[in-house]
PDB file of N, H, CA, C and O in Angstrom:
ATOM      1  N   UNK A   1     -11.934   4.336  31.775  1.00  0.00           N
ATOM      2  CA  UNK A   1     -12.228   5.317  30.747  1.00  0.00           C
ATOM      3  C   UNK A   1     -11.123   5.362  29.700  1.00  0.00           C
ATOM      4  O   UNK A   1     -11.349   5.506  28.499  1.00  0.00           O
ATOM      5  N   UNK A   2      -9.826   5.220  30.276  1.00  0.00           N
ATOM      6  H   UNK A   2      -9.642   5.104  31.252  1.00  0.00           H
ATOM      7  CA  UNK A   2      -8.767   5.134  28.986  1.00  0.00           C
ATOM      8  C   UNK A   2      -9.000   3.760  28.365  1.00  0.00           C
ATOM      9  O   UNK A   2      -9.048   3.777  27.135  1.00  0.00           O
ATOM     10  N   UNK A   3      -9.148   2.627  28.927  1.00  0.00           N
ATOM     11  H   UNK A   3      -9.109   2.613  29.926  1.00  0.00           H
ATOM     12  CA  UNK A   3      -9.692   1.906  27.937  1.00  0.00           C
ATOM     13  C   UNK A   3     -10.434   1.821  26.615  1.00  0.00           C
ATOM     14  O   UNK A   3     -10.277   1.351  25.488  1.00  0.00           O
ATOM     15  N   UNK A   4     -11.292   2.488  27.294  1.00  0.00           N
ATOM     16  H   UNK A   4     -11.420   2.870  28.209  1.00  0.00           H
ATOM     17  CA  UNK A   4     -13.075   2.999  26.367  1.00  0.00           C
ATOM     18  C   UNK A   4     -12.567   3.907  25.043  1.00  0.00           C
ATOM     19  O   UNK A   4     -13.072   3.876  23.921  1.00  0.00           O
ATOM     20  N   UNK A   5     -11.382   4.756  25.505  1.00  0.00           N
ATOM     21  H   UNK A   5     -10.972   4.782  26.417  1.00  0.00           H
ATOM     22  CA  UNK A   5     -10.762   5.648  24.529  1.00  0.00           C
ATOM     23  C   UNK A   5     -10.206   5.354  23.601  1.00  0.00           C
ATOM     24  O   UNK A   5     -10.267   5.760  22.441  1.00  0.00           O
ATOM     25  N   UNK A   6      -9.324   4.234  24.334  1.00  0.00           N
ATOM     26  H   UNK A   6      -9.274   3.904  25.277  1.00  0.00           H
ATOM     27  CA  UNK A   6      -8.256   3.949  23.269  1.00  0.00           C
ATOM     28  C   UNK A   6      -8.902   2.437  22.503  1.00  0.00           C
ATOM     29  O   UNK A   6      -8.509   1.719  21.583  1.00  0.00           O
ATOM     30  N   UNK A   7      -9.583   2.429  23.039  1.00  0.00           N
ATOM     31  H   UNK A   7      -9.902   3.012  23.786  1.00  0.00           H
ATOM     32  CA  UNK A   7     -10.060   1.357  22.162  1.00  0.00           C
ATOM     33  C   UNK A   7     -11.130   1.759  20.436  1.00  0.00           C
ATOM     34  O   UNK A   7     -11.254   1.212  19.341  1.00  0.00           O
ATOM     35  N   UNK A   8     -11.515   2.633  20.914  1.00  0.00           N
ATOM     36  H   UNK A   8     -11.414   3.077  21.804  1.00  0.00           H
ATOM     37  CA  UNK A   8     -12.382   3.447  20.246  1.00  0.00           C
ATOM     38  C   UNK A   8     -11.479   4.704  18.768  1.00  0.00           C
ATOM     39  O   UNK A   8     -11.912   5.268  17.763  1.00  0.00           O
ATOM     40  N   UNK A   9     -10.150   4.622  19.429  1.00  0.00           N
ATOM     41  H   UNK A   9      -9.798   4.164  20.245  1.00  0.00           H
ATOM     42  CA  UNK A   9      -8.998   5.246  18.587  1.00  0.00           C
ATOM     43  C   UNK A   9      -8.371   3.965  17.590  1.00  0.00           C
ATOM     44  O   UNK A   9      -7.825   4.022  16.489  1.00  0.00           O
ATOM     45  N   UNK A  10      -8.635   3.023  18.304  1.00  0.00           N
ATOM     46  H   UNK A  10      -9.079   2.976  19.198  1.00  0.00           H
ATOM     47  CA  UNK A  10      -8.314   1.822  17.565  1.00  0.00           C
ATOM     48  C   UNK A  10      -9.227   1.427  16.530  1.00  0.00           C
ATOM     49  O   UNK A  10      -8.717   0.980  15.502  1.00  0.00           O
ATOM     50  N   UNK A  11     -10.296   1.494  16.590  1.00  0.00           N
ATOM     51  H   UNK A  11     -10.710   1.857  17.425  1.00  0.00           H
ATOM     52  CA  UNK A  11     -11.768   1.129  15.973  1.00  0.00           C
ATOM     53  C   UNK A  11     -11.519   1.971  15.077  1.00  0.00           C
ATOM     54  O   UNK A  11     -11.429   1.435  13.973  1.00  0.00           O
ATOM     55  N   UNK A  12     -11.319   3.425  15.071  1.00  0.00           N
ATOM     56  H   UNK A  12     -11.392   3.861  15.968  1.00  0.00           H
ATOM     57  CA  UNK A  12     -11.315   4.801  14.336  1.00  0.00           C
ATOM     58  C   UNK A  12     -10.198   4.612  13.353  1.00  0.00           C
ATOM     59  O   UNK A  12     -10.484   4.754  12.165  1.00  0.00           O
ATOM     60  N   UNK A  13      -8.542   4.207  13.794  1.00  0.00           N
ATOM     61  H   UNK A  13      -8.309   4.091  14.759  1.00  0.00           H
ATOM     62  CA  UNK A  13      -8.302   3.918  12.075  1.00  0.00           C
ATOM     63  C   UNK A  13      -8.977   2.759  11.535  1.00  0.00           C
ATOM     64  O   UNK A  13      -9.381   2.687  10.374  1.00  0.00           O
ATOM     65  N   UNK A  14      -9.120   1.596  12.661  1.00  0.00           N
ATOM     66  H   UNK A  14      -8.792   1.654  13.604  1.00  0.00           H
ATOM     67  CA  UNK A  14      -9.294   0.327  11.546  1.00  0.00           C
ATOM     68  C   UNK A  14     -10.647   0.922  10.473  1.00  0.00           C
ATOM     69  O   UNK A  14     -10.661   0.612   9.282  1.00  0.00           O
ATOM     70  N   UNK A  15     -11.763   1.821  11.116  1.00  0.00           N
ATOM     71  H   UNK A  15     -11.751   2.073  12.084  1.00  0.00           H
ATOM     72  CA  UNK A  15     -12.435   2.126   9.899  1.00  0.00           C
ATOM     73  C   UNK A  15     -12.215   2.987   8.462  1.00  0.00           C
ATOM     74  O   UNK A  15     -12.839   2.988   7.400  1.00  0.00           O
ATOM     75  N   UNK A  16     -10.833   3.840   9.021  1.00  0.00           N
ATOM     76  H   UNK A  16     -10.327   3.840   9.884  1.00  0.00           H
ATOM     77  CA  UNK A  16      -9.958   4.930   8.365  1.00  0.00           C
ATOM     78  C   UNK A  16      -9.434   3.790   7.356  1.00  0.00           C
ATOM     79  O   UNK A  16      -9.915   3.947   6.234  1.00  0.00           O
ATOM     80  N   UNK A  17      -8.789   2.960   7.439  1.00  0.00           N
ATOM     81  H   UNK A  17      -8.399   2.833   8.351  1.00  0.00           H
ATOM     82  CA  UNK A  17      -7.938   1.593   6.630  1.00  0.00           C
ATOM     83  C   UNK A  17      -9.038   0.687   5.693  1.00  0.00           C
ATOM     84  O   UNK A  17      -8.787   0.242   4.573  1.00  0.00           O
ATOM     85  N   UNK A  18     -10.329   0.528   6.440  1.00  0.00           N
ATOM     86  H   UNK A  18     -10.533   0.890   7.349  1.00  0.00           H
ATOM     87  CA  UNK A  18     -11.455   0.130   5.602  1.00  0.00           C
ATOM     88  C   UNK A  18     -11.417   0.922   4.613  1.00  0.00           C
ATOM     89  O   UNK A  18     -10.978   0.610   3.506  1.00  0.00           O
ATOM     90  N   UNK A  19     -12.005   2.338   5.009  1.00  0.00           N
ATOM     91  H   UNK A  19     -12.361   2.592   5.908  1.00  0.00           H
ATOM     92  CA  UNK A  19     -12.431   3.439   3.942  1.00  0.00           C
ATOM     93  C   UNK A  19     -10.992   3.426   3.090  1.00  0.00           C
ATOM     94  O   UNK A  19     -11.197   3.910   1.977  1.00  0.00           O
ATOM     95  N   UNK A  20     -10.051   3.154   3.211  1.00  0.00           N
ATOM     96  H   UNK A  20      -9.884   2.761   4.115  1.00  0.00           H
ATOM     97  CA  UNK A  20      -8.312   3.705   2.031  1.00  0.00           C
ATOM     98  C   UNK A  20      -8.676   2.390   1.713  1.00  0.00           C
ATOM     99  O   UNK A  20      -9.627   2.729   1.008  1.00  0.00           O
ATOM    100  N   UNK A  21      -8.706   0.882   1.641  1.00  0.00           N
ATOM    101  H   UNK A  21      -7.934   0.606   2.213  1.00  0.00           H
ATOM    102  CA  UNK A  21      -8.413  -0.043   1.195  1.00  0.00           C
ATOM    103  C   UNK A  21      -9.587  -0.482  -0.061  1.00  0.00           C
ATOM    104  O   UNK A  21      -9.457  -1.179  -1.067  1.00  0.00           O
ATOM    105  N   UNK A  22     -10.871   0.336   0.557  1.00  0.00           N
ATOM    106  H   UNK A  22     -10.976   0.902   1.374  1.00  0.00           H
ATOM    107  CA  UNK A  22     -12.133   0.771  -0.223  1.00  0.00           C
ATOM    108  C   UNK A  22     -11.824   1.182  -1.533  1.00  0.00           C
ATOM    109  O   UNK A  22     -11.951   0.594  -2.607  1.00  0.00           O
ATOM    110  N   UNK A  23     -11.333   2.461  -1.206  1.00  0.00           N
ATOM    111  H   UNK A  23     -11.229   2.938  -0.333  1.00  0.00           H
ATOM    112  CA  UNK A  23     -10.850   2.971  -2.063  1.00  0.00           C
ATOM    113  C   UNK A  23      -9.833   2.702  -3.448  1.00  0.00           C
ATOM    114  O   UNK A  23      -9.917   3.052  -4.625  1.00  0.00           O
ATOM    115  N   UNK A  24      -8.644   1.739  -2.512  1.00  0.00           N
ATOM    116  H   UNK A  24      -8.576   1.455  -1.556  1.00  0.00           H
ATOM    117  CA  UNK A  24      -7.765   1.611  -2.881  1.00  0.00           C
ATOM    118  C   UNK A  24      -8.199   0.417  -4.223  1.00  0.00           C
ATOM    119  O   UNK A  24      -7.778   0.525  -5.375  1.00  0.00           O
ATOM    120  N   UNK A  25      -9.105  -0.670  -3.741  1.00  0.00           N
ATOM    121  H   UNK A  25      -9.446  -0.758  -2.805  1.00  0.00           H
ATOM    122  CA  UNK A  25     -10.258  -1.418  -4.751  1.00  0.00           C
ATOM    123  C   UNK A  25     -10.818  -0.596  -5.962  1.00  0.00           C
ATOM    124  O   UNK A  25     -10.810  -1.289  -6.980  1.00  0.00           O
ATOM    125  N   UNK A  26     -11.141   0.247  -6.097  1.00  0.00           N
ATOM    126  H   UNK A  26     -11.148   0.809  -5.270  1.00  0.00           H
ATOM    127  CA  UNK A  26     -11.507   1.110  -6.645  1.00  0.00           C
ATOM    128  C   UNK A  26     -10.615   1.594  -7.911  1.00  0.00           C
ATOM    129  O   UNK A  26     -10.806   1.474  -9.121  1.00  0.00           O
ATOM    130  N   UNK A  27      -9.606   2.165  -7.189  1.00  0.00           N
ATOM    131  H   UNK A  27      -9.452   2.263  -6.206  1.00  0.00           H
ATOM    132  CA  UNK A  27      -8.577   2.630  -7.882  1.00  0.00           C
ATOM    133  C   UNK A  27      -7.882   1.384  -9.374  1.00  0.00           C
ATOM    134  O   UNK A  27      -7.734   1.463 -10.593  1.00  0.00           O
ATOM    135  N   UNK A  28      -7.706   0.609  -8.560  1.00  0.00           N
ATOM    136  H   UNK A  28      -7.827   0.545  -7.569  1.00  0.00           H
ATOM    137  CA  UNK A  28      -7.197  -0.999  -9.598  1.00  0.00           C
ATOM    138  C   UNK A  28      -8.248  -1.797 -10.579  1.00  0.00           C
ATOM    139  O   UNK A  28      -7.989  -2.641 -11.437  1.00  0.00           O
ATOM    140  N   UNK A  29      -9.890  -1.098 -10.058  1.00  0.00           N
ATOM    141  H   UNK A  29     -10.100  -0.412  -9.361  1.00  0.00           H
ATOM    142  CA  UNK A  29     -10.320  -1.190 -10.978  1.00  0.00           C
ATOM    143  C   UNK A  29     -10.623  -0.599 -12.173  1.00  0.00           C
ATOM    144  O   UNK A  29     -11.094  -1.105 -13.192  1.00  0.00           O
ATOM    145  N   UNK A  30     -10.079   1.310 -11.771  1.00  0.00           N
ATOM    146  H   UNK A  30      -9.696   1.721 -10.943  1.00  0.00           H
ATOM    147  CA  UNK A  30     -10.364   1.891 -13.012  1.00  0.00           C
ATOM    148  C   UNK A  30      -9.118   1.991 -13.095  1.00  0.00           C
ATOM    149  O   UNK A  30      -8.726   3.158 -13.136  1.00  0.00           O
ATOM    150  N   UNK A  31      -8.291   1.161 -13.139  1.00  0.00           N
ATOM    151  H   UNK A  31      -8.610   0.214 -13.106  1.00  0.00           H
ATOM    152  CA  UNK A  31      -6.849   1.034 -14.103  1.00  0.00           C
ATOM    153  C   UNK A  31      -5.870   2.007 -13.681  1.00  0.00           C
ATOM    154  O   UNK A  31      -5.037   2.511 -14.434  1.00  0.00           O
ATOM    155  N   UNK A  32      -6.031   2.314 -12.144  1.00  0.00           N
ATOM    156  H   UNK A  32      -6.708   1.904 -11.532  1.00  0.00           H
ATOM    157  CA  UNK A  32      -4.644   2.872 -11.896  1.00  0.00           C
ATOM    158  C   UNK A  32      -4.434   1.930 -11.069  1.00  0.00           C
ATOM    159  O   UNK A  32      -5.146   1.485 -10.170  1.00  0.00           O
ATOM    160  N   UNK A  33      -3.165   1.580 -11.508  1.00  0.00           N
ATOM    161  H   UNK A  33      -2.587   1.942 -12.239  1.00  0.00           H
ATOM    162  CA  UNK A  33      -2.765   0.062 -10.363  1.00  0.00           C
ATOM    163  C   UNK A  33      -1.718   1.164  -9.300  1.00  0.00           C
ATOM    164  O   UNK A  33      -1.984   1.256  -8.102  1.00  0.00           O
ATOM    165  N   UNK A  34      -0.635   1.882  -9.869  1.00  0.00           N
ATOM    166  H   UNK A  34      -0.419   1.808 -10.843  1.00  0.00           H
ATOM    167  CA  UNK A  34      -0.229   2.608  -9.131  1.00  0.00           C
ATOM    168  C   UNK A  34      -0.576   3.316  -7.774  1.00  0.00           C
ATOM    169  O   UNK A  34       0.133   3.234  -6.771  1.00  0.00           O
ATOM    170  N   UNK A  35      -1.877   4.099  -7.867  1.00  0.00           N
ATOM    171  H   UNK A  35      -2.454   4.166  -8.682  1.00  0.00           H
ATOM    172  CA  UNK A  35      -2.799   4.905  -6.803  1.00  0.00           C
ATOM    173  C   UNK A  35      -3.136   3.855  -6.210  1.00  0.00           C
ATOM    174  O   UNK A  35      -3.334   4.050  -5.011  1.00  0.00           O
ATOM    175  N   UNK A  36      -3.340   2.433  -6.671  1.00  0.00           N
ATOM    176  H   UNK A  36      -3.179   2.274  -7.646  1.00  0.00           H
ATOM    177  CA  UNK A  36      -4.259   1.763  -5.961  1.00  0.00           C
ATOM    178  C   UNK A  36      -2.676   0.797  -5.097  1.00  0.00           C
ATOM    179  O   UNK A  36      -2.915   0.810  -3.890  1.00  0.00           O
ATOM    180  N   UNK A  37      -1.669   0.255  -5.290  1.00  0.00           N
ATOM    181  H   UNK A  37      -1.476   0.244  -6.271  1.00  0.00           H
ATOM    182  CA  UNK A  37      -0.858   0.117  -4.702  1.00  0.00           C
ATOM    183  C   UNK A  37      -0.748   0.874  -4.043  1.00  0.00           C
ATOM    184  O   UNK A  37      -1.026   0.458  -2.918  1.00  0.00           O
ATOM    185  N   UNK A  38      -0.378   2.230  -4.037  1.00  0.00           N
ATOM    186  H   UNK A  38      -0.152   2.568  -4.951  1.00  0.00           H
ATOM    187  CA  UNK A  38       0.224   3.161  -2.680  1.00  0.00           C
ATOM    188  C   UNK A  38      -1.161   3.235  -1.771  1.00  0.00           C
ATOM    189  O   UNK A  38      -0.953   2.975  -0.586  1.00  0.00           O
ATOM    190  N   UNK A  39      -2.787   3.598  -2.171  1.00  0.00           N
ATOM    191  H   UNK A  39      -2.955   3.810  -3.134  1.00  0.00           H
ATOM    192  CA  UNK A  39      -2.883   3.223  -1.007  1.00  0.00           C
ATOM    193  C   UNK A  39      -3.024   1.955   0.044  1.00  0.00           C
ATOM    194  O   UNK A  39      -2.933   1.906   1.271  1.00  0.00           O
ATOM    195  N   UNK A  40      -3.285   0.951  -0.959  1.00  0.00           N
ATOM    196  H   UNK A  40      -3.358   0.991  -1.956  1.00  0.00           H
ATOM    197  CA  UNK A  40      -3.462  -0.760  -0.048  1.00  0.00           C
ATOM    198  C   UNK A  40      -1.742  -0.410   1.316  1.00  0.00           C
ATOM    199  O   UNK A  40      -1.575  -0.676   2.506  1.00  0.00           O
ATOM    200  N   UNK A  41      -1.088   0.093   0.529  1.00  0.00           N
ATOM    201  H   UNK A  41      -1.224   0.309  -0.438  1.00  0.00           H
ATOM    202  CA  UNK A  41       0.353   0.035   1.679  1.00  0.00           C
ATOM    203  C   UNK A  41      -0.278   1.402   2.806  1.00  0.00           C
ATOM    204  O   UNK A  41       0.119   1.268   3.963  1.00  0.00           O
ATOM    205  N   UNK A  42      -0.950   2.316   2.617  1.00  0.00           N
ATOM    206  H   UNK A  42      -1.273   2.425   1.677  1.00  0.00           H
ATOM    207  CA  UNK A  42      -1.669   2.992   3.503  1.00  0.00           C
ATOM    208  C   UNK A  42      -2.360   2.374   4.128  1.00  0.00           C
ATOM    209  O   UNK A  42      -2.016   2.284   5.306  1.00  0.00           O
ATOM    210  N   UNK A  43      -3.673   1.627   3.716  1.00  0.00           N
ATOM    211  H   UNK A  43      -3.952   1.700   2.759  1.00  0.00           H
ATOM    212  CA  UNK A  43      -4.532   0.707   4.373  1.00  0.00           C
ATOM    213  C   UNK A  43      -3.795  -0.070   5.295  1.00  0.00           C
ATOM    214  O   UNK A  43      -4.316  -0.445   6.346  1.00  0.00           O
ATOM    215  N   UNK A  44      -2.572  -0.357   4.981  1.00  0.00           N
ATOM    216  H   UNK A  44      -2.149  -0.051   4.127  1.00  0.00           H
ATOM    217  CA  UNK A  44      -2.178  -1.343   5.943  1.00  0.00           C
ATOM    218  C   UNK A  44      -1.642  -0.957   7.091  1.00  0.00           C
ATOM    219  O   UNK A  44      -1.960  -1.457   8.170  1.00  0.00           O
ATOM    220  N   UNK A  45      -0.636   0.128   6.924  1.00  0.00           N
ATOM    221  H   UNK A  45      -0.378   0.535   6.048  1.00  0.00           H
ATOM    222  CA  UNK A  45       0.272   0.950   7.935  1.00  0.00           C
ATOM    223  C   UNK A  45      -1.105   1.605   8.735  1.00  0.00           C
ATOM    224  O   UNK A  45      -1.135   1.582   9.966  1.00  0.00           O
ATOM    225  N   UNK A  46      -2.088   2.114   8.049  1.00  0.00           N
ATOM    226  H   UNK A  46      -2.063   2.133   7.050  1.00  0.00           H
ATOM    227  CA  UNK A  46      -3.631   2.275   8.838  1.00  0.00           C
ATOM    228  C   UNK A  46      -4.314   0.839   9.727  1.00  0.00           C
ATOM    229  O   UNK A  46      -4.922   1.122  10.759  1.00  0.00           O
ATOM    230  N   UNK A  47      -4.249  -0.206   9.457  1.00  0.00           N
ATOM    231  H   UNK A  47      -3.755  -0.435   8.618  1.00  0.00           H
ATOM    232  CA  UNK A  47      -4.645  -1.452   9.882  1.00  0.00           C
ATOM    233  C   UNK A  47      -3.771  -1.911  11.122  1.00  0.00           C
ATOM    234  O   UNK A  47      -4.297  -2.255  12.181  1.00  0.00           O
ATOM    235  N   UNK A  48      -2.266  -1.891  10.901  1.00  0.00           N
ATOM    236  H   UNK A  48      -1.839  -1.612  10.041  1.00  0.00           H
ATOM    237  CA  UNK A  48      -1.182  -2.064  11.704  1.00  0.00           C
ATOM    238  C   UNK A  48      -1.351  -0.746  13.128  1.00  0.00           C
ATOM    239  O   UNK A  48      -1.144  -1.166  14.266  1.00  0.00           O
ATOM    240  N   UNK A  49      -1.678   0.602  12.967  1.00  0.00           N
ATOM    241  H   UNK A  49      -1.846   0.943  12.042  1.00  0.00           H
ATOM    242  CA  UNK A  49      -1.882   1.070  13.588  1.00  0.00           C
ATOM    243  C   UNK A  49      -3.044   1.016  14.560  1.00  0.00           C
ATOM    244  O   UNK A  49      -2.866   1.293  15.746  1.00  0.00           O
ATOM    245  N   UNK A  50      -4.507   0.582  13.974  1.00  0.00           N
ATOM    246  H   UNK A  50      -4.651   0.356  13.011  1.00  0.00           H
ATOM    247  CA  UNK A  50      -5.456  -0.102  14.727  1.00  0.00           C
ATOM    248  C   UNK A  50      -5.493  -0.579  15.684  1.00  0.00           C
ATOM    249  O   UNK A  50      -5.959  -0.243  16.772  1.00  0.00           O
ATOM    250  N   UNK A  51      -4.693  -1.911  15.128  1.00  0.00           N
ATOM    251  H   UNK A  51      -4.314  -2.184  14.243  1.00  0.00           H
ATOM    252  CA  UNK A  51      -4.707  -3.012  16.024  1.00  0.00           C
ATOM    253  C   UNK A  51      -3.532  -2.702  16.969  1.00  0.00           C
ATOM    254  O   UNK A  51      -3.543  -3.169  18.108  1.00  0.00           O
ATOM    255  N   UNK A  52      -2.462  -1.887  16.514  1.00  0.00           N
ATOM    256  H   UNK A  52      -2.453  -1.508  15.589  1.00  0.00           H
ATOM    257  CA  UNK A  52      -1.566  -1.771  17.803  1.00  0.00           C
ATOM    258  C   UNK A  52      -2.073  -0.559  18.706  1.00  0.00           C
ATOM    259  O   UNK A  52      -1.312  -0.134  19.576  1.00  0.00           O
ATOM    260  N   UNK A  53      -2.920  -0.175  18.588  1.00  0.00           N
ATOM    261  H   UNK A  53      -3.538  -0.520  17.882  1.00  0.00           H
ATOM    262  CA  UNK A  53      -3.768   1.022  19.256  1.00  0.00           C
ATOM    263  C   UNK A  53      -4.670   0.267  20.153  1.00  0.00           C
ATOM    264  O   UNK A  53      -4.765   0.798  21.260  1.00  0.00           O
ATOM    265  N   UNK A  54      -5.465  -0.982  19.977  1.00  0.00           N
ATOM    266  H   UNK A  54      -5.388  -1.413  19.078  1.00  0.00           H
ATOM    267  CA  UNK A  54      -6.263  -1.715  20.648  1.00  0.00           C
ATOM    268  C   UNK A  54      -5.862  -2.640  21.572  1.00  0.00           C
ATOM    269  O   UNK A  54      -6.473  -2.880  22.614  1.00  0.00           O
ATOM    270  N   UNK A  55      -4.496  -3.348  21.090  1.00  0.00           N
ATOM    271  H   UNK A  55      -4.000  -3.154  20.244  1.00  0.00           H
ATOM    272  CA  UNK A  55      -3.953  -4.551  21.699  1.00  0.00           C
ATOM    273  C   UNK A  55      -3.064  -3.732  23.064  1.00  0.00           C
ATOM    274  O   UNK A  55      -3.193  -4.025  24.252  1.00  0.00           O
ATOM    275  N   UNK A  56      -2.050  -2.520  22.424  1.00  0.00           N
ATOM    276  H   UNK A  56      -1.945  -2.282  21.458  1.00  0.00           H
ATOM    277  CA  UNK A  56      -1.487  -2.058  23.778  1.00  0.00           C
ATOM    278  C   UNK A  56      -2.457  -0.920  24.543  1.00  0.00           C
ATOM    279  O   UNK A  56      -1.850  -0.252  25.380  1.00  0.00           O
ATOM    280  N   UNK A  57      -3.577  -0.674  24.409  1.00  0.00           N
ATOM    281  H   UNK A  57      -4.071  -1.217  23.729  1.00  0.00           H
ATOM    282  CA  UNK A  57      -4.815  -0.483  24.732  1.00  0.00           C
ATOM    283  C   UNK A  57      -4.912  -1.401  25.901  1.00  0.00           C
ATOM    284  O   UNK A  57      -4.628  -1.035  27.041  1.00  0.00           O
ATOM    285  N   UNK A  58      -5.281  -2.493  25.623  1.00  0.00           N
ATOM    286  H   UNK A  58      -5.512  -2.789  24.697  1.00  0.00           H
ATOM    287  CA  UNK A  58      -5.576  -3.816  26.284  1.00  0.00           C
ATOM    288  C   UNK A  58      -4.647  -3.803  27.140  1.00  0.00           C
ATOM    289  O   UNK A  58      -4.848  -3.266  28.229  1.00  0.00           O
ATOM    290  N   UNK A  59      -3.558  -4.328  26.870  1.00  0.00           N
ATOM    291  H   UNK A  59      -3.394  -4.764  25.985  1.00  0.00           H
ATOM    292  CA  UNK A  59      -2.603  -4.419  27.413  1.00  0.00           C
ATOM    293  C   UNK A  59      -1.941  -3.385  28.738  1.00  0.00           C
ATOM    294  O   UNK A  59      -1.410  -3.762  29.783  1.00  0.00           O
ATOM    295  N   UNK A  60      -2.142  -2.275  28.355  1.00  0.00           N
ATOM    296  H   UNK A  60      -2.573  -1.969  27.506  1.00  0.00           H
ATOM    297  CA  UNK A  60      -1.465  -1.133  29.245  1.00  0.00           C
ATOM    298  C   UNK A  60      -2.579  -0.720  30.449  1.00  0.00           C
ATOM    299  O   UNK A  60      -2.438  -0.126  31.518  1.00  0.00           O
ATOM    300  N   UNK A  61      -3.760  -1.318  29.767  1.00  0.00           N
ATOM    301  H   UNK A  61      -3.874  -1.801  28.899  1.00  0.00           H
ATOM    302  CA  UNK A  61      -5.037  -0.480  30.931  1.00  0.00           C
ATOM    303  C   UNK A  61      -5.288  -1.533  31.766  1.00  0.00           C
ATOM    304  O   UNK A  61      -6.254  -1.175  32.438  1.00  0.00           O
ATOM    305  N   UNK A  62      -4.850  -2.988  32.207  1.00  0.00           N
ATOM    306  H   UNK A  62      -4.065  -3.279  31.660  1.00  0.00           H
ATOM    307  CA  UNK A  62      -5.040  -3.635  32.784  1.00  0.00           C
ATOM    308  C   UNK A  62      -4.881  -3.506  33.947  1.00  0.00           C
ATOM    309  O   UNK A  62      -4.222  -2.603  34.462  1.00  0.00           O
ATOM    310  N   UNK A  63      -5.635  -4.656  34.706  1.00  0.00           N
ATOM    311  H   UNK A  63      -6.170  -5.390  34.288  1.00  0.00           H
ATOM    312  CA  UNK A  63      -5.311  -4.598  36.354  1.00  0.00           C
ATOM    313  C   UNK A  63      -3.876  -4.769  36.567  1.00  0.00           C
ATOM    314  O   UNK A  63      -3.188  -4.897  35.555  1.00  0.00           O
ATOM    315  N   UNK A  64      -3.358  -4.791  37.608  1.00  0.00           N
ATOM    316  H   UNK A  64      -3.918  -4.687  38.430  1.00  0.00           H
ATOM    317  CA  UNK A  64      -2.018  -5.127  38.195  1.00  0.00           C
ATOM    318  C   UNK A  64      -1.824  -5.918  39.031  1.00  0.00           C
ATOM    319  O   UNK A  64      -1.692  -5.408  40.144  1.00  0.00           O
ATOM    320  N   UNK A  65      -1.729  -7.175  38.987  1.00  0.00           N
ATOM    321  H   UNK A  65      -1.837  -7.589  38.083  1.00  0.00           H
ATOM    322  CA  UNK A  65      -1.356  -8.088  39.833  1.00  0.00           C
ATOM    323  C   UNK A  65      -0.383  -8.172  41.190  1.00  0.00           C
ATOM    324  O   UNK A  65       0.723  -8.692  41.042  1.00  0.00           O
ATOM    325  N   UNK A  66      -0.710  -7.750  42.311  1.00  0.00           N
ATOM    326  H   UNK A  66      -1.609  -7.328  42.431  1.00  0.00           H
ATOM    327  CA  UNK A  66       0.335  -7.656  43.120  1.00  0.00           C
ATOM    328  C   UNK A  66       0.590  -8.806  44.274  1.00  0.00           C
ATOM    329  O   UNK A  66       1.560  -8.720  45.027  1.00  0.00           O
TER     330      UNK A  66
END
């Protein structure tokens, strides 16, 4: 079940980092490059969090080899 969780917390920013990087497209096209830089560096620190939410997810809920 902590698997199922944390994997699912992982899924939840990477779609949080979709939706800012969405955005962040957006922004650079109506000519604020500024707004749209700060958030792509959100999107990412959002993306980076994802995947380290999923991988030590993975990682921590495993069997134990004895």
């Amino acid at each position: 079940m902590k698997r199922v969780i944390g994997i699912a917390i992982g899924i939840a920013f990477l779609g949080i980092a979709a939706f800012t990087l969405n955005y962040s497209t957006a922004n650079w096209r109506a000519g604020y490059a500024d707004i749209g830089v700060w958030f792509t560096v959100i999107a990412g620190f959002l993306a980076i969090a994802g995947l380290g939410a999923i991988i030590g997810t993975w990682l921590h809920t495993g069997e134990t080899k004895a």
